[in-house]
C-alpha positions in Angstrom: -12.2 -8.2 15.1 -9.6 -6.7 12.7 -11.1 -6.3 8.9 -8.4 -8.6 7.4 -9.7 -11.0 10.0 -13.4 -10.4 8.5 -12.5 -10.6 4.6 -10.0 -13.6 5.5 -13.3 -15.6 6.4 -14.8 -15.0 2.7 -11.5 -16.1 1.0 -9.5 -14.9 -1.9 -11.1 -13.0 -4.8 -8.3 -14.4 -6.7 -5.7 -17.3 -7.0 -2.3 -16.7 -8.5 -1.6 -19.2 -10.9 2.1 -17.7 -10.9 5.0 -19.6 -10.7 8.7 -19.5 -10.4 10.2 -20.0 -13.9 6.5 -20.9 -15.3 4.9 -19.4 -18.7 2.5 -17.3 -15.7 5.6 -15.4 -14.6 6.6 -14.5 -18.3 3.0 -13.3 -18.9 2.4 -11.2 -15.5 5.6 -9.4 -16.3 4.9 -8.8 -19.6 0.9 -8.1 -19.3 0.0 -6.6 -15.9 3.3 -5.3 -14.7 2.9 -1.3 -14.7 -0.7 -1.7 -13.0 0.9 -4.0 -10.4 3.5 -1.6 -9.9 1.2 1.1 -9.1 -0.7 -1.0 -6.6 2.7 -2.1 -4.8 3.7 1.6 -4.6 0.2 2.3 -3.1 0.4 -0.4 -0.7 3.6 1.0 0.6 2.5 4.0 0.5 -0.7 3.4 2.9 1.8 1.3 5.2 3.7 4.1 5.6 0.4 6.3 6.5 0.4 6.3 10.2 -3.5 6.8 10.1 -4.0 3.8 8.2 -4.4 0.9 10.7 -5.8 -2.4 8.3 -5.3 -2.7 4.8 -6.9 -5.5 2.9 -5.9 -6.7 -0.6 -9.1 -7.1 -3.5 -11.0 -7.8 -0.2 -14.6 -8.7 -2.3 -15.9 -8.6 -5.6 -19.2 -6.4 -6.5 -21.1 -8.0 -9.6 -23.7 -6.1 -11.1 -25.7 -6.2 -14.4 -25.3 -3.5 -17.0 -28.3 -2.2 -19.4 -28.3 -5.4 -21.5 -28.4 -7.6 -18.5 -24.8 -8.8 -19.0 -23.3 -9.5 -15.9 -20.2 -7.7 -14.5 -18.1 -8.0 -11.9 -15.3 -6.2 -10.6 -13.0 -6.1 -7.8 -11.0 -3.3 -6.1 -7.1 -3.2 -4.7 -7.4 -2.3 -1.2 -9.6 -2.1 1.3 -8.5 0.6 3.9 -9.4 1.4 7.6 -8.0 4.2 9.9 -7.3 5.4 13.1 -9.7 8.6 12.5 -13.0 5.6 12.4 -15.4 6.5 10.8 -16.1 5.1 7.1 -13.8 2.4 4.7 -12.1 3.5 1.7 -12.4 1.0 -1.4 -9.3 2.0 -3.2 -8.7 0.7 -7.1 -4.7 2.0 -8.4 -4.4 2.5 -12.1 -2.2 4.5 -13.9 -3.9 7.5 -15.9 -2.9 6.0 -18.8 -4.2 2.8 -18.6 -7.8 3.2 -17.0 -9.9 1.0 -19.3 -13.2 0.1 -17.8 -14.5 3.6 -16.2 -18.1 1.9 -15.9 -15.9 -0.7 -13.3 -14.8 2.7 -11.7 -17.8 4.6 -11.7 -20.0 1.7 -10.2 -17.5 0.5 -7.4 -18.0 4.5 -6.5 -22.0 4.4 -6.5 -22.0 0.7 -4.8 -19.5 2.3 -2.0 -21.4 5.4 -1.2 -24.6 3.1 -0.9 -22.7 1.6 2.5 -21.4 4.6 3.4 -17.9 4.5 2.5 -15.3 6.2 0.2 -14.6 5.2 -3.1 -10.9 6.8 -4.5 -9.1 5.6 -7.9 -5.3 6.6 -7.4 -2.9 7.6 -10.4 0.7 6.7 -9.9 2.7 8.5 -7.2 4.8 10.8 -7.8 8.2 8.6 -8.4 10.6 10.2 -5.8 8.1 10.0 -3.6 7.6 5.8 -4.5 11.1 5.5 -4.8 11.4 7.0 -0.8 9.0 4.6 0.2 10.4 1.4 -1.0 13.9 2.6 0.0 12.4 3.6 3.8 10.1 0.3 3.5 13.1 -1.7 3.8 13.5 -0.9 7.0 10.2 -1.3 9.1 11.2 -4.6 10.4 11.5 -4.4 13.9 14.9 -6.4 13.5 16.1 -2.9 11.8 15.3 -1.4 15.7 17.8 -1.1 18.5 16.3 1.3 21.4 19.6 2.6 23.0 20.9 3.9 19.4 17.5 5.1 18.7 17.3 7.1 22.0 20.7 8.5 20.9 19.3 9.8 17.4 16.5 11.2 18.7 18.6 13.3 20.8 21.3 14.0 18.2 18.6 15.3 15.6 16.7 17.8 18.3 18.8 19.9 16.2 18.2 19.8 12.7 21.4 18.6 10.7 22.5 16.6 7.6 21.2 12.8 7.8 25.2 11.3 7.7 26.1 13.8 10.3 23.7 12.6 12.8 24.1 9.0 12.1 28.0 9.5 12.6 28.1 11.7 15.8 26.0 8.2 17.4 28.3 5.5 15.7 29.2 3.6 12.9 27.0 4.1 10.6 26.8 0.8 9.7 25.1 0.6 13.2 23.4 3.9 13.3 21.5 4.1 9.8 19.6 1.2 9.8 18.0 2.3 13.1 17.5 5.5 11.7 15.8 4.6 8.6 13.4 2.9 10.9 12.7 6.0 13.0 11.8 7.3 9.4 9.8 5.0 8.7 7.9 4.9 11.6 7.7 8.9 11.4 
């Protein structure tokens, strides 16, 4: 059973009350934004891992009580499997600048190495680096694949060369790129 499959059967940890054109819109965008940004270039960025294999969005929630007994509760951004097995990594994205509740952090870290898995809290990526991502990201469909122009590219760029060059020796490019961007993406 895939781990989306196993979190699906618990439900959502949250409901969107986001709608198109509704006050929610205007306050997301104005509230949350730059953390949702980070988690969206994070996202990409483990899609584009080819060791990551299942990736699972604020899969649970931990509560716990803190020294006064006043319940907290807290819930992560991703929940990530690989190819390599072994143990999960609970993943919480934040930029530096805004990490607010470090007690959220630090106990989402103890409750993860009680299981046996890693805890991380990533900073924002590095932008070019983002930027590649969502460029390349548009691409992964498999409607961006043709295998005959892809065998071609992959023969054309044995030898390394500028991208255009390689595109244009297979075809148009208007053809040829899209296909390549997808061998990109899919490394």
């Amino acid at each position: 059973m895939r781990l989306g499959d196993r979190c699906g059967r618990c439900g959502p940890t949250t409901v969107s009350a986001i709608s198109r054109g509704g006050i929610g819109l205007r306050r997301w965008a104005g509230g949350s934004g730059s953390t949702r940004w980070v988690a969206r270039d994070h996202l990409l960025a483990l899609d584009f891992d080819p060791d990551v294999v299942d990736i699972v969005s604020q899969p649970f929630w931990l509560v716990w009580r803190e020294g006064q007994g006043k319940q907290r509760r807290h819930a992560p951004d991703f929940l990530v499997r690989r190819t390599t097995g072994g143990c999960l990594l609970v993943l919480d994205s934040r930029p530096r600048e805004s990490i607010g509740d470090r007690a959220a952090f630090a106990a989402m870290s103890q409750a993860s190495s009680m299981v046996g898995w890693e805890y991380a809290l990533w900073d924002c990526l590095d932008p070019v680096v983002a930027a590649n991502h969502r460029w390349l990201g548009g691409y992964r469909h498999p409607r961006c694949f043709d295998e005959a122009i892809a065998r071609e590219l992959l023969s054309v760029f044995i030898e390394p060369q500028p991208l255009m060059d390689g595109a244009e020796a297979v075809g148009d490019p208007l053809g040829t790129l899209p296909v390549l961007y997808h061998l990109l993406w899919r490394h």
